[in-house]
N, C-alpha and C positions, 0 to 999 in steps of 0.2 A: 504493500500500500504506500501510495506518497506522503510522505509527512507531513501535518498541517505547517510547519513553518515553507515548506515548499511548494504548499498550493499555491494555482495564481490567484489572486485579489481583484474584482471588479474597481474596485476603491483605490487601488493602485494604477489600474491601468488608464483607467479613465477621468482625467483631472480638466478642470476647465482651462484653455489657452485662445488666445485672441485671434481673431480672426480678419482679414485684411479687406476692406471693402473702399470703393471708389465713391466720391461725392455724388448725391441723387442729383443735386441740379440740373448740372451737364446733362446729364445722363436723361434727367425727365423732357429738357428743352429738346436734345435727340430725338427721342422714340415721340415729341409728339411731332415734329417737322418729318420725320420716316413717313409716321402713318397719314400725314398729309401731303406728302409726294405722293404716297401708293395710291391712297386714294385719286389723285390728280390723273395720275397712271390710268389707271383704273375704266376711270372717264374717256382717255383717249384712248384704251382699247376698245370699249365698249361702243364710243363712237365710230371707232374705223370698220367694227364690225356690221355696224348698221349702214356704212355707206360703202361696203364694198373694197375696202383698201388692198392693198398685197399682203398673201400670207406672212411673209416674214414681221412687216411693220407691226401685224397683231401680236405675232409671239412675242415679237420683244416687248411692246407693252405690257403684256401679260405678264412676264419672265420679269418686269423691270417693280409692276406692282407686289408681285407675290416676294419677290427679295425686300422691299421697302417694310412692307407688312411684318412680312417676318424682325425685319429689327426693330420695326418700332415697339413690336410685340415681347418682345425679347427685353426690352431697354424696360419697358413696365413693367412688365412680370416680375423684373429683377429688385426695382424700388421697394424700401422698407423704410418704414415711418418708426422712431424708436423715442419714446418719451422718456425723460428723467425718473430714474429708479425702475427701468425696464432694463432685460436684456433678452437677446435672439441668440438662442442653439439656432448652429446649423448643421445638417446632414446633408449628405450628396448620397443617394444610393446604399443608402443604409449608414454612411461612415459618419463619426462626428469628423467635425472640419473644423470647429472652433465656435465660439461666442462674441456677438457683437452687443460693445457694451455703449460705445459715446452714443448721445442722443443726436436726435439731426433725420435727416434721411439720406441713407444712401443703398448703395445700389452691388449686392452680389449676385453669384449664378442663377440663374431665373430658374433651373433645373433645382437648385434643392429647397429640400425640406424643412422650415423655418419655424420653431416653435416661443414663442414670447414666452419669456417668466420673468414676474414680477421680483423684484429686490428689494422691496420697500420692508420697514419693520414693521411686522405683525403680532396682533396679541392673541392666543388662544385662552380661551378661560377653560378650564376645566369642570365635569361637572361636578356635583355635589358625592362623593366617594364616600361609600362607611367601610372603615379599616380598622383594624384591631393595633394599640400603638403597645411596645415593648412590651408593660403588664397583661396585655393581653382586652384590655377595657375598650369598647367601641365608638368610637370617634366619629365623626361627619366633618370633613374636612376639604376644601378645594384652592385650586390656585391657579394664579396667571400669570401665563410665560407671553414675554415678547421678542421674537427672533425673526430672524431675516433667510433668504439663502444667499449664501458668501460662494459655493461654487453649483453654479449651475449646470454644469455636466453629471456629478453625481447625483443631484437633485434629482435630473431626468432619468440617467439609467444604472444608478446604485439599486434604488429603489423602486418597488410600482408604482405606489404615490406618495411622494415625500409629503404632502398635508396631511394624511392617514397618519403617515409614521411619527410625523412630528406629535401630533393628537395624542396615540397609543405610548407612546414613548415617554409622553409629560405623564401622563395616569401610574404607568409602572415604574417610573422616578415616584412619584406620589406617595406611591403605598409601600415603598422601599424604604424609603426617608423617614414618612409615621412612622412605620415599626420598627425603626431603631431606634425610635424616642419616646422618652413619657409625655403624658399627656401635661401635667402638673411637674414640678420639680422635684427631685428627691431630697436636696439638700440647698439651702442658701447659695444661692449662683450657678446654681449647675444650669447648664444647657435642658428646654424643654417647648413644645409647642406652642403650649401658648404666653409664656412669657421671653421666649428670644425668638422674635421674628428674624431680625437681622442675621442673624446666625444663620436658622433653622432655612431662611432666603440665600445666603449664600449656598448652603450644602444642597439644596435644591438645583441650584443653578450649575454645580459642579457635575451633578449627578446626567442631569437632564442633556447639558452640553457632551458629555460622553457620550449617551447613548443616540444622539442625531448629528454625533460626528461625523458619520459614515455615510451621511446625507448631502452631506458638503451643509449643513446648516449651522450656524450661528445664534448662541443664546444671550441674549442685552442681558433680559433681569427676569427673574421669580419671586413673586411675595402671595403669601397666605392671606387668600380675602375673605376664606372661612373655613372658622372650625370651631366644633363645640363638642359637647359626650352627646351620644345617639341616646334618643327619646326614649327608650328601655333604661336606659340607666342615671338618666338627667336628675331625675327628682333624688334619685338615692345620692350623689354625687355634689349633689349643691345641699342635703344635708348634711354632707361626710366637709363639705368644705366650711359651713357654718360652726358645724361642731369645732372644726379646728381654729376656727376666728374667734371662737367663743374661749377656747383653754387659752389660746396661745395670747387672749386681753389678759385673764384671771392671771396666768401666770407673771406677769406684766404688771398688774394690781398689785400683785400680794409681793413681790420684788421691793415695791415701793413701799408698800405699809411697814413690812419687817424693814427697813431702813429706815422711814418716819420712827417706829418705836426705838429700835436703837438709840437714834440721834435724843428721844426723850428722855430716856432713862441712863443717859449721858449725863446729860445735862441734869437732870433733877440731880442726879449724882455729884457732880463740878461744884452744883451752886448750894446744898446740902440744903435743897427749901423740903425736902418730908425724907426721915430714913425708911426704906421699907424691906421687909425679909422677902426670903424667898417667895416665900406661899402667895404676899402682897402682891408680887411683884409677875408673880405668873396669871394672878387673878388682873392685873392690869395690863397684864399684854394680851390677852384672851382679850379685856372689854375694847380697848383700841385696834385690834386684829379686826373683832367684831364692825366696827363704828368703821372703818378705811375700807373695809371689804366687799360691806354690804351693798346689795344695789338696791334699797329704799332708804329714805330719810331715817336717823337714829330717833329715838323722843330720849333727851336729855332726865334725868332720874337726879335733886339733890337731895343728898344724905343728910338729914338733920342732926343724925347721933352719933355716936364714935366711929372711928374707922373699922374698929377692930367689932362691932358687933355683927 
């Protein structure tokens, strides 16, 4: 068997190069003065045949219109009109011959085969994708690629249809990309969907430009214009997130309360305004724990009698 590194490559052999074409003007001002001699011709065959002239005189009218015809025919067939951010493959008999890319009109073999493709940048959006991301939790997730074709040979015969491929190719970057990511972060800064676009837009864009290289295509940019948890798991999901908005305050509260008591029982300490024992002293960090923690208003309680009753 031959070796894959020694197969031939379409992608190799067939790369886009320029193609040499002469100015339309000339060429259009031509084929129309041809086809208006022949026509002239024409007339004076047609004439001498209605008044009887010598056969030769006819032929060569005939002989002299169908030669004129033929160029002027020729010189138009050949004009090609090329807009800005267009360009023309061309094939002669099946072969590519090259791409014309400056705009303007001009004028190659009126025998070949001339296919226009667009160069302009394009956005594909993709559709709305449900994908399972690293954990395995189902996501709804899409995005939009803008790319151009940079070589137009392989565009034409790399592939069947380089718009397909490009389409198909952004979807399986897509689902490539989620499922090497969590949804939610795992740790403080870590890379995640939905909070590093920019990132999570670059590795998109690495991924996607590989796989439509071999298209002769060109990736500008990718960015995520939607993604959320699939509707089976949404409500469990935005409980699981609340709950953790919920600890991760209390945790937050109670950091600062045990720091507020500290700093009290410093201080009452420093300025010796009340001594108090242990037992006091726990029953007063319980009631200010109490009173900083709470999420309703405290009702103030004053003691008329001793401390100690």
């Amino acid at each position: 068997m031959t070796p894959e590194s020694a197969r031939p490559s379409i992608h190799e052999e067939v790369r886009e190069t320029p193609v040499y074409a002469f100015g339309g003007g000339a060429v259009l001002r031509g084929g129309l003065i041809a086809c208006v001699g022949a026509a002239i011709l024409l007339g004076f065959a047609i004439r001498a045949e209605v008044h009887g002239g010598s056969g030769s005189g006819h032929f060569g009218f005939w002989i002299g219109a169908a030669f004129l015809a033929g160029v002027g025919t020729a010189g138009l067939r050949g004009l090609t009109t090329l807009a800005p951010g267009e360009a023309v493959v061309v094939q002669l008999f099946g072969r590519y011959v090259g791409t014309l890319r400056t705009p303007g009109q001009r004028w190659i073999n009126p025998w070949a085969k001339r296919r226009t493709v667009s160069t302009r940048i394009r956005t594909h959006e993709t559709a709305v994708l449900k994908v399972n991301d690293t954990d395995g939790v189902p996501i709804e997730i899409a995005t939009a690629v803008s790319w151009q074709v940079n070589d137009t040979a392989k565009a034409l015969f790399a592939v069947e249809d380089f718009e397909g491929y490009v389409r198909s190719q952004c979807e399986r970057a897509l689902r490539q990309v989620a499922a090497d990511h969590r949804y939610e972060p795992d740790a403080e800064g870590a890379p995640s969907l939905s909070t590093s676009a920019t990132t999570i837009g670059d590795e998109l864009l690495a991924e996607v430009a590989s796989r439509v290289e071999p298209a002769g295509i060109t990736v500008v940019e990718c960015q995520i214009v939607r993604i959320a948890y699939a509707p089976e798991v949404a409500h469990a999901m935005l409980r699981r997130q609340q709950a953790a908005a919920i600890v991760a305050a209390r945790q937050h509260i109670v950091d600062g309360a045990v720091g507020m008591v500290e700093l009290a029982l410093q201080h009452l300490g420093d300025r010796h305004v009340v001594d108090l024992d242990e037992e006091r002293k726990a029953t007063m960090v319980s009631n200010l724990l109490v009173v900083l923690c709470s999420d309703h208003p405290t009702q103030p309680m004053v003691n008329a009698g001793s401390l100690y009753l």
